[in-house]
C-alpha positions in Angstrom: 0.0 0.0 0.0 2.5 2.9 1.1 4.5 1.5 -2.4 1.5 2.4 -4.3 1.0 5.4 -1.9 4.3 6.6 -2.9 3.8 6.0 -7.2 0.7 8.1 -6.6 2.1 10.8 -4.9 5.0 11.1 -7.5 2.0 10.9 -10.3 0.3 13.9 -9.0 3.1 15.7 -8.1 4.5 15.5 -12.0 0.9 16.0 -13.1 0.9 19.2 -11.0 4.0 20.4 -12.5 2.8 19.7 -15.8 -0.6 21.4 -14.7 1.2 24.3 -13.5 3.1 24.3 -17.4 0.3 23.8 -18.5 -2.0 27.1 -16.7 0.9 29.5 -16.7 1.5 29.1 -20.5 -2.9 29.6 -20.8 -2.2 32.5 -18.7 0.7 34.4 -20.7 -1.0 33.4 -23.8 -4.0 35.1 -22.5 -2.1 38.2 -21.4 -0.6 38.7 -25.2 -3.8 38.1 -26.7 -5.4 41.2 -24.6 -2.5 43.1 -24.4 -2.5 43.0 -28.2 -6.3 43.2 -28.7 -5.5 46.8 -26.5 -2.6 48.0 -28.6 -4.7 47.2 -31.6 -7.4 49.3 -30.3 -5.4 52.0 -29.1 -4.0 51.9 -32.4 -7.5 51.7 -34.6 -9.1 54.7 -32.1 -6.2 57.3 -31.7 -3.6 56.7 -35.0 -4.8 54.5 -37.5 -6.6 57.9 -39.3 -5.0 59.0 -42.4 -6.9 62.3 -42.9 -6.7 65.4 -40.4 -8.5 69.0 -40.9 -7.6 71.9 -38.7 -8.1 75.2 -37.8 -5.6 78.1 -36.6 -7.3 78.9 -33.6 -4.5 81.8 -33.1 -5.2 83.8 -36.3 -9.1 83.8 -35.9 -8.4 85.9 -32.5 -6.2 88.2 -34.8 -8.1 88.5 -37.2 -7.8 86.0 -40.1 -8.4 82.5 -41.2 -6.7 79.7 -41.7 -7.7 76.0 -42.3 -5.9 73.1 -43.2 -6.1 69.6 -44.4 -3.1 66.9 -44.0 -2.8 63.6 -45.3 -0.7 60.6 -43.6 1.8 59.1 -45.5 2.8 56.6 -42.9 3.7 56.8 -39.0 6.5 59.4 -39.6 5.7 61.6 -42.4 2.6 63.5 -43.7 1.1 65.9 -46.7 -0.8 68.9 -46.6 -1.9 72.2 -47.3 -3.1 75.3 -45.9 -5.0 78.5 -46.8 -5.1 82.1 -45.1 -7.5 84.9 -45.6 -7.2 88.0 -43.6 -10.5 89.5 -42.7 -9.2 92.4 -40.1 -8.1 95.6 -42.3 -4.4 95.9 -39.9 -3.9 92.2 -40.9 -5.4 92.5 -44.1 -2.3 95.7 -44.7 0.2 93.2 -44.8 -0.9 89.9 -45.6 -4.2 89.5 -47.6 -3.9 85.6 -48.5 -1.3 82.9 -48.9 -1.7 79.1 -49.6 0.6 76.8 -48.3 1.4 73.0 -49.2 3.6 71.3 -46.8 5.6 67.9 -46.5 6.0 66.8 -42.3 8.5 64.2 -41.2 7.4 63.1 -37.3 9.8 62.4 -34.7 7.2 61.2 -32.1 6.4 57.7 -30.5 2.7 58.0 -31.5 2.0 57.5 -35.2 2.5 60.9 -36.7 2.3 62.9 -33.6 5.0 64.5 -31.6 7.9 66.6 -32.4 8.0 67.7 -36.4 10.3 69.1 -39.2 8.3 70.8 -42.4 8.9 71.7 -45.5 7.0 73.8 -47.1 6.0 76.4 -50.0 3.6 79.4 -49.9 2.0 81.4 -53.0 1.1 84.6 -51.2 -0.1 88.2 -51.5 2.0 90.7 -49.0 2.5 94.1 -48.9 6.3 94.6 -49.7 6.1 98.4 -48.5 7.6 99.4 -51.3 8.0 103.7 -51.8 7.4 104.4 -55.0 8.3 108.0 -56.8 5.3 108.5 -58.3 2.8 105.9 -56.9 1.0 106.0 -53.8 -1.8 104.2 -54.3 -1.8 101.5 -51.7 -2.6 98.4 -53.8 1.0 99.2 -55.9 2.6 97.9 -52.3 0.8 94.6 -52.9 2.9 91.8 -54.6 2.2 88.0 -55.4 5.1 86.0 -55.1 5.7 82.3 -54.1 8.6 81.5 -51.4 10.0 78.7 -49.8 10.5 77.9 -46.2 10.8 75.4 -43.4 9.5 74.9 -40.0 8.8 72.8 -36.9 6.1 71.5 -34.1 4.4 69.5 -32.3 1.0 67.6 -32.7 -0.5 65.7 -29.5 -3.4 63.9 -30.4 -6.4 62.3 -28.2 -7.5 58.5 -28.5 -10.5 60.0 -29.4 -8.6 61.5 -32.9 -8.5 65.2 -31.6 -5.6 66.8 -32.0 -3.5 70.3 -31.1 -0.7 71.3 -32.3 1.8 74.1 -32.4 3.8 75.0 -35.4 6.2 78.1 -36.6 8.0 78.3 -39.9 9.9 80.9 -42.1 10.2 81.0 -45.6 11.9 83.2 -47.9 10.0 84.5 -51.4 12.0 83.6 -54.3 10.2 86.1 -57.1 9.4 90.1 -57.6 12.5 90.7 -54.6 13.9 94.4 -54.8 17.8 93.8 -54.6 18.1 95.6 -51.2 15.1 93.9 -49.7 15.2 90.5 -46.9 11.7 89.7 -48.6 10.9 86.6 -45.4 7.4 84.9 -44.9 6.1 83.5 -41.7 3.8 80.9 -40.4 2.7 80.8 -36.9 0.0 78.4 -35.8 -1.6 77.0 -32.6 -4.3 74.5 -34.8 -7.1 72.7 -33.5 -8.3 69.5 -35.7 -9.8 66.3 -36.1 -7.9 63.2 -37.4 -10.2 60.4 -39.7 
């Protein structure tokens, strides 16, 4: 009896390793398949949008408007473009319009969010303040011209695809310059936008 007693006791005790095996390899199997039903969640609700429009919350207390529209390339780069109007008349005396596509390479953990570098080029309308001899007419100030620039960021975006960002950006015009002028663009934005 205690011979069989003791084959027994060796059985369950190597069944009971083997159930152990057994339970903790269930459990971590488990664990991966939530943890990775999360992540793919995460990643469907707050990245997994390839289209974002935006607003320049900034200029519309200044007295302009800007909108913009970006499309995602991948997790670390992105497409867009951007149009300003000026609707206040001291605005509107330096600046009456510009549109501005872009090209974004993202730095950030999150899939095209965080820290950015931008290219981008701007057909605008500014006011060159140029004196003229025998013009004073205001509009003869005005000049269309299209410059190049670069600039940087950040975007920080919500799992529920809202996003704010901040971006600045300088540009110099590369047409209609006077020889003694710095003829420099700017872009300054604090955007509010929804990613889809």
């Amino acid at each position: 009896v205690s011979m069989w007693y003791d084959c027994m006791l060796q059985y369950l005790v190597k069944k009971n390793k083997i159930m152990k095996k057994s339970f903790l390899a269930l459990l971590v199997l488990c664990s991966s398949l939530t943890i990775n039903a999360q992540e793919q969640d995460l990643f469907d609700s707050e990245y997994f949008g390839k289209h974002e429009i935006k607003i320049n919350a900034i200029m519309l207390v200044v007295g302009a408007v800007e909108v913009g529209y970006e499309y995602l390339l991948n997790a670390e780069s992105g497409v867009g473009i951007s149009a300003f109007v000026a609707y206040d008349e001291e605005i509107k005396d330096n600046v009456e319009y510009y549109i501005s596509p872009y090209y974004r390479y993202y730095f950030g953990k999150k899939y095209a969010g965080g820290f950015f570098l931008e290219g981008f080029g701007m057909f605008n309308r500014t006011n060159r303040d140029i004196d003229f001899l025998f013009f004073d007419d205001d509009n003869d100030n005005f000049v269309t011209d299209f410059a190049l620039g670069v600039g940087l960021g950040g975007k920080w975006i919500t799992k529920g695809g809202f996003f704010g960002e901040v971006n600045y950006g300088v540009g110099r015009n590369l047409f209609n310059n006077e020889e003694s002028e710095l003829d420099f663009v700017g872009k300054f934005g604090i955007n509010v936008g929804y990613r889809f």
